[in-house]
Backbone as CSV, one residue per row, in Angstrom:
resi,resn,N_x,N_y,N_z,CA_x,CA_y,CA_z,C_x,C_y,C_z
1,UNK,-102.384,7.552,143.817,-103.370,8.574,144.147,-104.355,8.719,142.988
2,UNK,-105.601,8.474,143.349,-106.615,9.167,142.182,-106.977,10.337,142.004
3,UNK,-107.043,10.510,140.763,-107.048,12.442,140.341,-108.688,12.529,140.053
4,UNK,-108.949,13.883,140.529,-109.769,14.181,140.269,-110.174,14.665,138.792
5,UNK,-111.130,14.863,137.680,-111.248,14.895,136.615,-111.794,15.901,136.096
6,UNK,-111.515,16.290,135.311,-112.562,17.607,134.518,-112.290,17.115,132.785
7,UNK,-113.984,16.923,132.491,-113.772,16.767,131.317,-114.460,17.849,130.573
8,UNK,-113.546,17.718,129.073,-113.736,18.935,128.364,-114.762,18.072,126.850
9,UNK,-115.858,18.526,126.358,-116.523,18.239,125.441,-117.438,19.186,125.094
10,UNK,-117.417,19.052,123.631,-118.308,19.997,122.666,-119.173,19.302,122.011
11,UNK,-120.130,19.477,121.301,-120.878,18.785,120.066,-120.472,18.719,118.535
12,UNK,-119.961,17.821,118.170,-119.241,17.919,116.975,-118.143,18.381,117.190
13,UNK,-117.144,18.257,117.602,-115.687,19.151,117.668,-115.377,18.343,116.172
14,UNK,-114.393,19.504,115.749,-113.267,19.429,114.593,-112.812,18.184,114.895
15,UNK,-112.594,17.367,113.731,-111.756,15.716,113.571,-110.270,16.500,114.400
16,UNK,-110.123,15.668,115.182,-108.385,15.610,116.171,-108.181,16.619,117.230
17,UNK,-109.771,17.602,116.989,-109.147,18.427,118.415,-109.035,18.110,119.965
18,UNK,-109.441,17.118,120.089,-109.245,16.447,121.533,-107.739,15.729,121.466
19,UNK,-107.495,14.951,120.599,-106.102,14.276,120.239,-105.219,14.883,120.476
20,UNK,-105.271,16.498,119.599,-104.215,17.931,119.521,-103.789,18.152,120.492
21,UNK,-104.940,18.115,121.065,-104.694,18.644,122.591,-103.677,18.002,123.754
22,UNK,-104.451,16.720,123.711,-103.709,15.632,124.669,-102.298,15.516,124.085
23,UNK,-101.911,15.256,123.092,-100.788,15.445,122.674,-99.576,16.510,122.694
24,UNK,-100.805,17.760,122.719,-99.612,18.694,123.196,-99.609,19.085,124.975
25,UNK,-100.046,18.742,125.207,-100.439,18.398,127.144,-99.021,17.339,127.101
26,UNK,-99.151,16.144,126.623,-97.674,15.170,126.879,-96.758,15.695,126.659
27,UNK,-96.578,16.404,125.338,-95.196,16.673,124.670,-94.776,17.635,125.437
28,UNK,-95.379,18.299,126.217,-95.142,19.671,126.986,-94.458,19.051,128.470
29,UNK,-95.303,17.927,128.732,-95.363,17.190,130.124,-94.098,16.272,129.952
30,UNK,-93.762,16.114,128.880,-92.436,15.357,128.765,-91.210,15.753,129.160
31,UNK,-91.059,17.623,129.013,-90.462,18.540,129.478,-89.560,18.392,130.860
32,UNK,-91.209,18.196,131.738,-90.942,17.991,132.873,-89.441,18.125,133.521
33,UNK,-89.298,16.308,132.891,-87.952,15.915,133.162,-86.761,16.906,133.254
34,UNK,-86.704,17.395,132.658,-85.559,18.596,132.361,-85.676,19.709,132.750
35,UNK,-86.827,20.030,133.313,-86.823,21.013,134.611,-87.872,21.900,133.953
36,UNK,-88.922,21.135,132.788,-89.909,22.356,132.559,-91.196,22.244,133.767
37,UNK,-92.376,23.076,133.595,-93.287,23.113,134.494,-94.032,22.004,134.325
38,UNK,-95.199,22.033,135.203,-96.029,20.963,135.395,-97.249,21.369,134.652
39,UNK,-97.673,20.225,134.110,-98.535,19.979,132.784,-99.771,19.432,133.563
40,UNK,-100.990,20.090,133.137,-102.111,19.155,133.177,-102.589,17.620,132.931
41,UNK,-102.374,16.637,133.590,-102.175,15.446,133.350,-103.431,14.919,132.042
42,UNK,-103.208,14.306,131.406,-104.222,13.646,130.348,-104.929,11.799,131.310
43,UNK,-106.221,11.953,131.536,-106.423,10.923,131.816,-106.973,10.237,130.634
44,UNK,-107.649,10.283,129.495,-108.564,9.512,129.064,-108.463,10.990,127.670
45,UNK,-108.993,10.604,126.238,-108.841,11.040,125.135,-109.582,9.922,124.125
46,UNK,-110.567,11.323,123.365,-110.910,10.207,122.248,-111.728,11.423,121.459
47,UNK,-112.294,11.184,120.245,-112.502,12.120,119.454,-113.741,12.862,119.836
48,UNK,-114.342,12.643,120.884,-115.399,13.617,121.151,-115.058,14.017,122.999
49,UNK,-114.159,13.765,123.487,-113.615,14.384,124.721,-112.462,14.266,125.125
50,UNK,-111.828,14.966,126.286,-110.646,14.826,126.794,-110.899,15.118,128.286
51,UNK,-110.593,13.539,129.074,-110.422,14.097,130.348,-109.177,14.367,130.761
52,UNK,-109.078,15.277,131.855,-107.490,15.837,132.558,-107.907,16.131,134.097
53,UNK,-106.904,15.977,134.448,-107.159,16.176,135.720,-107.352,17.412,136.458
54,UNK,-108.309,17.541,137.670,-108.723,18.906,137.898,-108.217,19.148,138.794
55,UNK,-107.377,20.742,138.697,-106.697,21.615,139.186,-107.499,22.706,140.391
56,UNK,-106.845,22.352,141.636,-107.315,23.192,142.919,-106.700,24.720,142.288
57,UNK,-107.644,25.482,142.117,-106.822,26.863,142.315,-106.151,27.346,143.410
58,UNK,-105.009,27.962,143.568,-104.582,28.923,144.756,-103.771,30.131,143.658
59,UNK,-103.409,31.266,144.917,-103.287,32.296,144.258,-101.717,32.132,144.476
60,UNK,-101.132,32.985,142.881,-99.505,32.601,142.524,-99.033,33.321,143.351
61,UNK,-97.900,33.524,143.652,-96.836,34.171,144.334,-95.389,34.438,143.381
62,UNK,-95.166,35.653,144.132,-93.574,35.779,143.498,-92.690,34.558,142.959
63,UNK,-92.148,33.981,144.454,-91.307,32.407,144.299,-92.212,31.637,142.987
64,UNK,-93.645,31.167,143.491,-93.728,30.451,142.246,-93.676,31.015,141.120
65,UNK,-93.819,32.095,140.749,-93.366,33.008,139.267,-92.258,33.240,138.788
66,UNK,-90.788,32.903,140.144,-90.074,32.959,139.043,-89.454,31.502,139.000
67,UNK,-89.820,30.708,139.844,-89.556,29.292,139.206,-90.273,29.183,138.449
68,UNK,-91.795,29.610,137.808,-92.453,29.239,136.624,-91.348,29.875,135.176
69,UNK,-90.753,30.912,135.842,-89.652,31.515,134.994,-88.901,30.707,134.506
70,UNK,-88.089,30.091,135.526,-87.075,28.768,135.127,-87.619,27.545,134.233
71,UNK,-88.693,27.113,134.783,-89.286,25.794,134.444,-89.702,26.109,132.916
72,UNK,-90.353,27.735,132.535,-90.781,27.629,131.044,-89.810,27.784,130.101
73,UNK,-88.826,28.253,130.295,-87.294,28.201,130.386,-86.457,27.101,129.289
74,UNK,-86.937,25.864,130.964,-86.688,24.545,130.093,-87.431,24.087,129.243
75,UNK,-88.878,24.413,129.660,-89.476,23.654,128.224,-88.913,23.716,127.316
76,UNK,-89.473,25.268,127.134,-88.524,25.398,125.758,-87.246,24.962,125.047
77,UNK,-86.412,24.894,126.056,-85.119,24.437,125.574,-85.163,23.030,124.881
78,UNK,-85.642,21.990,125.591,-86.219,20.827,125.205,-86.652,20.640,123.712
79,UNK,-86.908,22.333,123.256,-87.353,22.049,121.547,-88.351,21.248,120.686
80,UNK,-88.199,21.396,119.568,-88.883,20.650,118.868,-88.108,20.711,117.647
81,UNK,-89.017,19.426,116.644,-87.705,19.141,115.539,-87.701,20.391,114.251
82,UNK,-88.739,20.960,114.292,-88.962,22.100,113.159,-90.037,23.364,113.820
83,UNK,-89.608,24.526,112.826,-90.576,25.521,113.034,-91.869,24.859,112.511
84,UNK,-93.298,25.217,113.340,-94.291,25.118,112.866,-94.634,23.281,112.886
85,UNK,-93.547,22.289,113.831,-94.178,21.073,114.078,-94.638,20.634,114.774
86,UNK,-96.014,19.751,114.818,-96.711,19.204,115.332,-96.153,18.562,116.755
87,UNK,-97.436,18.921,117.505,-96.648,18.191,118.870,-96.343,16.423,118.808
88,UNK,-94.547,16.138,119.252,-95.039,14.470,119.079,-95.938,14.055,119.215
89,UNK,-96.001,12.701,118.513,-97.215,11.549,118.609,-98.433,11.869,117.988
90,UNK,-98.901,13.109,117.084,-99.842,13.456,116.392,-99.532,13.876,115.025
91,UNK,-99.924,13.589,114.060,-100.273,13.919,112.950,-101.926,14.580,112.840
92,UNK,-102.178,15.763,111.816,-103.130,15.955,111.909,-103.764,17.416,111.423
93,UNK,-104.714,17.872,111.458,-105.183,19.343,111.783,-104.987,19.513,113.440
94,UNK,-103.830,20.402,113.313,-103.945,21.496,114.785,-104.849,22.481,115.044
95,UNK,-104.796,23.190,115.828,-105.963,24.333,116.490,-105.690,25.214,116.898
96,UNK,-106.151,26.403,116.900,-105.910,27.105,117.752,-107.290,28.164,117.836
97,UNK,-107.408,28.537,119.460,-108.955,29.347,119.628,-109.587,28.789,120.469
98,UNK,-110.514,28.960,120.892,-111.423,28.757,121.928,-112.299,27.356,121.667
99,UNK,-112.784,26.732,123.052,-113.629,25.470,122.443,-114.489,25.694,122.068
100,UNK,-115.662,26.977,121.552,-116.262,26.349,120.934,-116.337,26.789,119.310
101,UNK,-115.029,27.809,119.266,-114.456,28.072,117.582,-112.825,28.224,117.465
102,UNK,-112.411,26.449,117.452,-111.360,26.635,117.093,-111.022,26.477,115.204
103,UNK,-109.949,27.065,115.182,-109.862,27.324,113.500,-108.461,26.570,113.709
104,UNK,-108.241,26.157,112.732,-106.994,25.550,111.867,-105.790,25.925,112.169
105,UNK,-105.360,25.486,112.990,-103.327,26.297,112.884,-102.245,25.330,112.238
106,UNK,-102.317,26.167,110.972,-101.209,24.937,109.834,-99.571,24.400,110.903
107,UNK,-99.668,22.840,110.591,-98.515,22.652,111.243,-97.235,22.002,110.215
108,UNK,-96.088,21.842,110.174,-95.274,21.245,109.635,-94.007,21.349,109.268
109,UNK,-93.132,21.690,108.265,-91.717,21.632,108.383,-91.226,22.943,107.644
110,UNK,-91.248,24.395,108.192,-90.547,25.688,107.455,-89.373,25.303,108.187
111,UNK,-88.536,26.132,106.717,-86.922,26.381,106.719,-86.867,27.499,108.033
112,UNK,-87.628,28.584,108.245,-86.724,29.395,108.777,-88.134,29.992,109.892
113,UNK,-87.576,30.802,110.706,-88.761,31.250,111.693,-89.434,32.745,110.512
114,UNK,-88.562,33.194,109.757,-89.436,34.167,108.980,-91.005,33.250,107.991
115,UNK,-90.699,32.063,107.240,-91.316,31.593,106.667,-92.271,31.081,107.454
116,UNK,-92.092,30.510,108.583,-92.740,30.056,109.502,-94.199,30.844,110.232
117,UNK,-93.323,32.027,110.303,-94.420,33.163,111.175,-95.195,33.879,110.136
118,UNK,-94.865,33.989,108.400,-95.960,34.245,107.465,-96.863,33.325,106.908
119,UNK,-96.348,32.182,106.891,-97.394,31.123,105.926,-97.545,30.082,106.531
120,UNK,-97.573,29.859,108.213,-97.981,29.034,108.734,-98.873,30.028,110.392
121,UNK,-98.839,31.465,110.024,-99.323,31.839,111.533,-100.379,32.970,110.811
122,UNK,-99.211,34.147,110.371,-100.076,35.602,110.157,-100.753,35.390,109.027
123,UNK,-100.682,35.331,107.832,-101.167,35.283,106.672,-102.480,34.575,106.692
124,UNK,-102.550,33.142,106.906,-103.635,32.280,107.240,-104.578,32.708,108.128
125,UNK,-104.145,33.357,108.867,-105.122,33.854,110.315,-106.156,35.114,109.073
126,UNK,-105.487,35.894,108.492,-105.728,37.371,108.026,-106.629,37.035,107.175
127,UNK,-105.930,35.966,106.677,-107.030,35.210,104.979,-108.296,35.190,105.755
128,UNK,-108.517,34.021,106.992,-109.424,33.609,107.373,-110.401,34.552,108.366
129,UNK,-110.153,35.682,108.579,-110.453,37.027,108.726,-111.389,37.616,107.462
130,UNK,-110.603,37.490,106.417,-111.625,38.183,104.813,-112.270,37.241,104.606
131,UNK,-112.058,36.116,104.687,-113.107,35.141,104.427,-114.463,35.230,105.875
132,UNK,-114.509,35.775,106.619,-115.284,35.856,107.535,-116.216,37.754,107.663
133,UNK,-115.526,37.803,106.892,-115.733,39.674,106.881,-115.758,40.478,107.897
134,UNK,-114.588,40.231,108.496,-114.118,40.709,109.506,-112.715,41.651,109.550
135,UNK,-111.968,41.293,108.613,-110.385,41.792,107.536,-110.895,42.544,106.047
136,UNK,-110.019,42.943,105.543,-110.151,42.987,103.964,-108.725,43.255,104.001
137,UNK,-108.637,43.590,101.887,-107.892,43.499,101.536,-106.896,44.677,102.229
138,UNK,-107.009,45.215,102.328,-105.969,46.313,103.216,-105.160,45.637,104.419
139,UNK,-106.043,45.171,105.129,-105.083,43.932,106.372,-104.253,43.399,106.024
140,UNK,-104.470,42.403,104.654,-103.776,41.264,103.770,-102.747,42.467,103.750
141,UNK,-102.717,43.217,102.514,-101.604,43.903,102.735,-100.953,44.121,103.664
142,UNK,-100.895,45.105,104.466,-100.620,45.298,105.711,-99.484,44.224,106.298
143,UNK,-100.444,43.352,106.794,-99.645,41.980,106.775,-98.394,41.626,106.224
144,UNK,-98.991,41.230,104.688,-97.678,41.067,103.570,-96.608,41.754,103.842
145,UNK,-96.895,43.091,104.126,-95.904,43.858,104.230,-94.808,44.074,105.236
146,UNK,-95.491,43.178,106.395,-94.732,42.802,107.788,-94.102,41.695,107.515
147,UNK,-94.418,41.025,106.961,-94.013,39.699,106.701,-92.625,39.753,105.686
148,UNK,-92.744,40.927,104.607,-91.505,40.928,103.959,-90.228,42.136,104.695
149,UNK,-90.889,42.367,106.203,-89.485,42.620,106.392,-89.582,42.627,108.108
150,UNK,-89.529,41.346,107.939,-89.623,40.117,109.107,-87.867,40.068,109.081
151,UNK,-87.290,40.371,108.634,-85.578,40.366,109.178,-85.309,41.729,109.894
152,UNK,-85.725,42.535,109.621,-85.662,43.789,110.595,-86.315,43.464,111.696
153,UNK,-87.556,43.227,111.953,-88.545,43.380,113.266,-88.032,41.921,114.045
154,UNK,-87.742,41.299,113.627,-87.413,40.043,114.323,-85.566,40.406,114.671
155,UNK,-84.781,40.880,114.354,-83.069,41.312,114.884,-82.741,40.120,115.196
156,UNK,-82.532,40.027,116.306,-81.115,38.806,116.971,-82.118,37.691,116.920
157,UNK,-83.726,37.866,117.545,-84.745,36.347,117.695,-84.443,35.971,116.235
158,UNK,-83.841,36.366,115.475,-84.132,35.184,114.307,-83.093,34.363,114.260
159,UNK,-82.137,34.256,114.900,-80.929,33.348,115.297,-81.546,32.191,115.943
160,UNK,-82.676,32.355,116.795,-82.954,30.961,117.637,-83.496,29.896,116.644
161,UNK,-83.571,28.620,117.626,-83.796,27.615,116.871,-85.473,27.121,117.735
162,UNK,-86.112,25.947,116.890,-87.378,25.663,117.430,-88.027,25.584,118.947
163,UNK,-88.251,25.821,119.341,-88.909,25.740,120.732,-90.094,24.733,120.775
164,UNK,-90.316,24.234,122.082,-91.621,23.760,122.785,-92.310,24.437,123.250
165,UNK,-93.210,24.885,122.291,-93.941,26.131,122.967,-95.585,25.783,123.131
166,UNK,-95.764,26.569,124.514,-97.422,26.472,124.433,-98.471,26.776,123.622
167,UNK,-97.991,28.045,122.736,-98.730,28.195,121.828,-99.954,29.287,121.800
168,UNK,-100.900,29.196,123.435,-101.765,29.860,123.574,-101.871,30.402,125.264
169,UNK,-100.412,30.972,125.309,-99.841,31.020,126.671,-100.352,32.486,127.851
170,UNK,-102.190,32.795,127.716,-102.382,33.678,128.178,-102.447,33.242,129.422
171,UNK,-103.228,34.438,130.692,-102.917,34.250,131.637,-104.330,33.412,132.287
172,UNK,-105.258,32.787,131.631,-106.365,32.224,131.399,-105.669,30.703,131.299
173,UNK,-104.844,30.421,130.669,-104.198,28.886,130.789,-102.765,28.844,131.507
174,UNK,-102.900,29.481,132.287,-101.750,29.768,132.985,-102.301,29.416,134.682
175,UNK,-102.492,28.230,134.876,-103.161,28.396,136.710,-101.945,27.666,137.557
176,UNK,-102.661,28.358,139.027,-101.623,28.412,140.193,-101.896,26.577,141.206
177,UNK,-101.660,26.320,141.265,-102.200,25.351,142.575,-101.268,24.962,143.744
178,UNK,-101.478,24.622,145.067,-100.784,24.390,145.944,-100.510,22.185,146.465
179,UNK,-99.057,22.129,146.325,-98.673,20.756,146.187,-97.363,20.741,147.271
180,UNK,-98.384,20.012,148.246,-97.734,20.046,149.801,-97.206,21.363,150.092
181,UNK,-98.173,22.295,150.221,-97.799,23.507,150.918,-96.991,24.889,149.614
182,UNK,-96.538,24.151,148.393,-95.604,25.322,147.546,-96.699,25.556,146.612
183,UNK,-96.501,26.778,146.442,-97.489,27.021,145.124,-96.634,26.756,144.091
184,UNK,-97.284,26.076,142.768,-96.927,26.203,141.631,-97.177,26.362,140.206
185,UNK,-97.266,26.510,139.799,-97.747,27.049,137.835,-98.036,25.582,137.569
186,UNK,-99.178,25.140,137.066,-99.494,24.277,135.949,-100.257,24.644,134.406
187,UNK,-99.639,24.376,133.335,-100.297,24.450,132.148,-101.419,23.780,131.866
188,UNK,-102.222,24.452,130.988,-103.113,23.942,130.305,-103.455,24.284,129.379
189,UNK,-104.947,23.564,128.408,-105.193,24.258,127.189,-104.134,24.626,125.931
190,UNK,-103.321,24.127,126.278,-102.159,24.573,124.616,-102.534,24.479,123.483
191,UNK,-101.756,25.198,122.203,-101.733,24.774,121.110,-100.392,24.556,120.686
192,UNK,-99.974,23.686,121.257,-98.807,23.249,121.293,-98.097,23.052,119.875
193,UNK,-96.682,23.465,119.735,-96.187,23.701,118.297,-94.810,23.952,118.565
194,UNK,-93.923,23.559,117.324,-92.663,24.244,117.519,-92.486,25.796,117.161
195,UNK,-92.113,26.392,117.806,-92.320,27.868,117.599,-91.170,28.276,118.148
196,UNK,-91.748,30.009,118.377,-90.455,30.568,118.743,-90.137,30.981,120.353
197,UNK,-89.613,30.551,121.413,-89.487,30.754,122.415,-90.238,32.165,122.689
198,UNK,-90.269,33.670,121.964,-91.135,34.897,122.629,-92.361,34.910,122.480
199,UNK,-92.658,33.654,121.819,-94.373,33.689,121.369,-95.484,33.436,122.905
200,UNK,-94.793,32.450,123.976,-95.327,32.390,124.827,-94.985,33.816,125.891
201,UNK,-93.853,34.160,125.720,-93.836,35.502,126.898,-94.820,36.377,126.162
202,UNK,-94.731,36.603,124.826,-95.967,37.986,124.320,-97.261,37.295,124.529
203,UNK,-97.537,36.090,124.949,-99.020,35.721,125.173,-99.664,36.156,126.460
204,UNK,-98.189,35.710,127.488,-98.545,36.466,128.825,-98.655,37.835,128.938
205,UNK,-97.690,38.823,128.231,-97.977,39.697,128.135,-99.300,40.785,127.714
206,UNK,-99.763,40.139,126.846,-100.903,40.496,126.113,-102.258,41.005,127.013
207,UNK,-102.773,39.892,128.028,-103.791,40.509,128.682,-103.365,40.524,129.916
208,UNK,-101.997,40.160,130.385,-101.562,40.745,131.832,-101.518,39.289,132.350
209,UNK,-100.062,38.986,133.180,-100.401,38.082,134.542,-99.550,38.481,135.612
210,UNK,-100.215,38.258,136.470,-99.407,38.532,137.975,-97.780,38.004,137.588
211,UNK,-97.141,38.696,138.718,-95.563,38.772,138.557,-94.915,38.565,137.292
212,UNK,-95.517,39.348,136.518,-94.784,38.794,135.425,-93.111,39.619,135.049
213,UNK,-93.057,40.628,135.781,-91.426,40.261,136.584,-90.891,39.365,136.615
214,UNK,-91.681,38.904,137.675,-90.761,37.487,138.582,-90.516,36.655,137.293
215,UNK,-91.530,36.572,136.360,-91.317,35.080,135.676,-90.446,35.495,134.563
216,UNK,-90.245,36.826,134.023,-89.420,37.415,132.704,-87.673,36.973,133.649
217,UNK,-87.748,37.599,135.029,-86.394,37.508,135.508,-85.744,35.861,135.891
218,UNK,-87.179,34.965,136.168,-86.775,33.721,136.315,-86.342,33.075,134.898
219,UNK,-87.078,33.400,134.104,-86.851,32.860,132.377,-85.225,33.238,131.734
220,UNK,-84.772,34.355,131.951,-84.145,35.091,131.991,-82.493,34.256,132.632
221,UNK,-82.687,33.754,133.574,-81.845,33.502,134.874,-81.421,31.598,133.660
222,UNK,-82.234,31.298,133.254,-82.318,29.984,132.682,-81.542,30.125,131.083
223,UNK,-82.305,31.225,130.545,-81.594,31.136,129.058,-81.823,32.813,128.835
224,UNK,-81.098,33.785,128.862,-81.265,34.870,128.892,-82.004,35.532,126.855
225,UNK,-82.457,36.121,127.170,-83.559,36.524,125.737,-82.793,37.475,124.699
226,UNK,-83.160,36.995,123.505,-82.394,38.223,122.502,-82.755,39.858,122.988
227,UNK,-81.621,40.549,122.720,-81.874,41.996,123.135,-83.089,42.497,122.428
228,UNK,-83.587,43.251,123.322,-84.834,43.594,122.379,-86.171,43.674,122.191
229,UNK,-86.477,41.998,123.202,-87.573,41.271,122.981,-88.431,42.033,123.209
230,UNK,-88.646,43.030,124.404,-89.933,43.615,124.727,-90.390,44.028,123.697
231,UNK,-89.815,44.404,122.816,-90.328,45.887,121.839,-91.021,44.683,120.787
232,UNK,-90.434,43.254,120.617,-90.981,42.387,119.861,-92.300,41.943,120.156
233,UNK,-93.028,42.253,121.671,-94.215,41.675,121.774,-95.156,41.770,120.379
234,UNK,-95.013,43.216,120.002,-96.233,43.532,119.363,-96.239,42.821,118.373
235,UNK,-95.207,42.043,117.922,-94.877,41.256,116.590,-95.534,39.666,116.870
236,UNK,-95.246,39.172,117.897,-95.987,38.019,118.084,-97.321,37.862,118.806
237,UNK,-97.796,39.001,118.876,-99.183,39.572,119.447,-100.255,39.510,118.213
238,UNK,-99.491,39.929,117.434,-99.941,39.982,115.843,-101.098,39.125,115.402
239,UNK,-100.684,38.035,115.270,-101.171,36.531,115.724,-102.380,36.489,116.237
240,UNK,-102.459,36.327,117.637,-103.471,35.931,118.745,-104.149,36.926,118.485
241,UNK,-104.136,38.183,118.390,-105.489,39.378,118.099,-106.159,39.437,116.700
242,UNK,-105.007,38.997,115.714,-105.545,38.194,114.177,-106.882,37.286,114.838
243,UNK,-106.641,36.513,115.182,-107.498,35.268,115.711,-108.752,36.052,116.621
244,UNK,-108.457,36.594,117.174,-109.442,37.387,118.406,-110.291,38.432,117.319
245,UNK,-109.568,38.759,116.056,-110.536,39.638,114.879,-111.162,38.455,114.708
246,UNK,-111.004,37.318,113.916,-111.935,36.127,113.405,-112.954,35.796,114.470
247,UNK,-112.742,35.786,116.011,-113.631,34.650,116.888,-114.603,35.767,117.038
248,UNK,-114.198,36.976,117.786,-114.923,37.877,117.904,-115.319,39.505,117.420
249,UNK,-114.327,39.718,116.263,-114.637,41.013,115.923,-114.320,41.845,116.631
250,UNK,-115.142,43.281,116.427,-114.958,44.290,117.238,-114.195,45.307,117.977
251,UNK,-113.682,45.393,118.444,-112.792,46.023,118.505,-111.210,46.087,117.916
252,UNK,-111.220,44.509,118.570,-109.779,43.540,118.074,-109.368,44.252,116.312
253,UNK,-110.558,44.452,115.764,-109.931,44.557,114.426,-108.831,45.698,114.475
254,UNK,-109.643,47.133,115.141,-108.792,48.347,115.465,-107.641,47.933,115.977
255,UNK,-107.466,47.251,117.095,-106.477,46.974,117.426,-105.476,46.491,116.457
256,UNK,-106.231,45.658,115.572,-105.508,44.800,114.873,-104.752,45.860,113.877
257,UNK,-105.444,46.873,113.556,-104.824,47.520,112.348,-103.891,48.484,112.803
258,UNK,-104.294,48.567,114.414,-103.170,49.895,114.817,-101.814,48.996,115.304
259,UNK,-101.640,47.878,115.528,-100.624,46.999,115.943,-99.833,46.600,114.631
260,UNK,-100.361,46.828,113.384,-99.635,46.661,111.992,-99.040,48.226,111.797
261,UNK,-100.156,49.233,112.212,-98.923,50.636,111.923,-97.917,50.280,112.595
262,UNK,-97.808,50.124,113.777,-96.728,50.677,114.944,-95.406,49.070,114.036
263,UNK,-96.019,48.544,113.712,-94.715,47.155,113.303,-94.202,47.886,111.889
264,UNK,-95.243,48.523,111.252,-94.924,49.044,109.810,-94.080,50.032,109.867
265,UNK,-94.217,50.966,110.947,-93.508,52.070,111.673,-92.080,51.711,111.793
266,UNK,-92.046,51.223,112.625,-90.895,50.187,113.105,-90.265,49.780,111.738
267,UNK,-90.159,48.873,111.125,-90.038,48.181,109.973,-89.130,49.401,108.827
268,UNK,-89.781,50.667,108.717,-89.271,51.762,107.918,-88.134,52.429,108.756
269,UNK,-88.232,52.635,110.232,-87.193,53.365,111.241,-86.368,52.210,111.253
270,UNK,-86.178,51.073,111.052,-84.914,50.173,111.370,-85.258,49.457,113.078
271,UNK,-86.817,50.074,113.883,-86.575,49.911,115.326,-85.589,50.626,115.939
């Protein structure tokens, strides 16, 4: 069968962000096998585009939400070899952000998911915030200060081990399509990384997706979640609205600073 195509190109993109991409599109799509979801196929890749194949929209349903439950489930399980590693088959600068300002997402080999989530996610994001004058030094702090008591706010999730994670798992790269009559979830757009299995549920969470019930209880049904997790969104939310201060400012920053009380809060009460 021939697929239909949608190609993605910018002017000048960052050295490897088309590569990044396709690479974490496979490594995700490799999943498959083991019962993760269905991946945006990679037709064609090279340093100034990426074609993939184009996706019929239809609208999700319960059933497909909570088999998208199961299927993201497995991805994850499937793993990766370290916190913070590169999707197979790439070496490189990773990404993360929008096409037409993506910034840098350090990739490579931390000991532990605490080290991982300060000096390869929050910290870098915050820096690159004051360097944009969008943060200052008060954020940095702020930050720091989440970061050194990242064993409280994180509880039982710091027991898990690396995940296959999407990376940039809102409900914007999250589409529905219909394949012989079933609806089903296909990915796209990742910033694919080893991470921590709640990083993609707090992505969905963040600006809302349909049934997301269905898909917490299907996920759930597959590998059940450290106690807790909800209250953890705001911790791996941290992150993506860091980034949303750098691309666009404005509000995000407030947000940004009232999402460090409520963790700082937290952090002094024990949660």
């Amino acid at each position: 069968m021939t697929l239909s195509v949608h190609r993605k190109t910018r002017p000048f993109p960052p050295k490897g962000f088309f590569p990044c991409e396709a690479a974490g599109l496979r490594w995700m799509g490799a999943a498959t096998a083991q019962g993760g979801p269905r991946v945006c196929k990679v037709i064609d890749v090279d340093e100034g585009h990426l074609d993939i194949e184009k996706i019929t929209p239809a609208s999700p349903t319960a059933e497909a939400a909570r088999a998208f439950g199961h299927q993201l489930a497995h991805m994850h399980d499937a793993g990766a070899p370290s916190w913070g590693a590169a999707p197979a088959g790439y070496t490189g600068e990773s990404y993360f952000g929008p096409l037409q300002d993506p910034v840098p997402m350090p990739t490579g080999v931390w000991k532990d998911v605490q080290d991982y989530f300060a000096d390869a996610r929050l910290l870098p994001m915050v820096r690159l915030g004051m360097r944009r004058g969008v943060l200052d030094d008060m954020d940095l702090d702020h930050a720091q200060k989440i970061c050194d008591n990242l064993d409280t706010l994180l509880g039982p999730a710091s027991d898990d081990t690396p995940s296959r994670v999407h990376g940039d798992l809102w409900n914007g790269n999250l589409m529905w399509t219909k394949d012989h009559g079933t609806t089903q979830a296909v990915l796209i757009d990742p910033a694919a990384h080893g991470g921590h299995r709640e990083e993609d549920l707090a992505m969905l969470d963040l600006f809302g997706v349909p049934f997301q019930d269905e898909i917490l209880a299907g996920y759930n049904e597959v590998h059940p979640l450290a106690a807790g997790y909800e209250r953890r969104y705001t911790l791996w939310q941290l992150y993506p609205i860091a980034g949303h201060c750098v691309f666009f400012g404005g509000g995000y920053v407030d947000e940004f600073r009232a999402m460090c009380s409520r963790l700082l809060s937290d952090a002094r009460f024990g949660l």
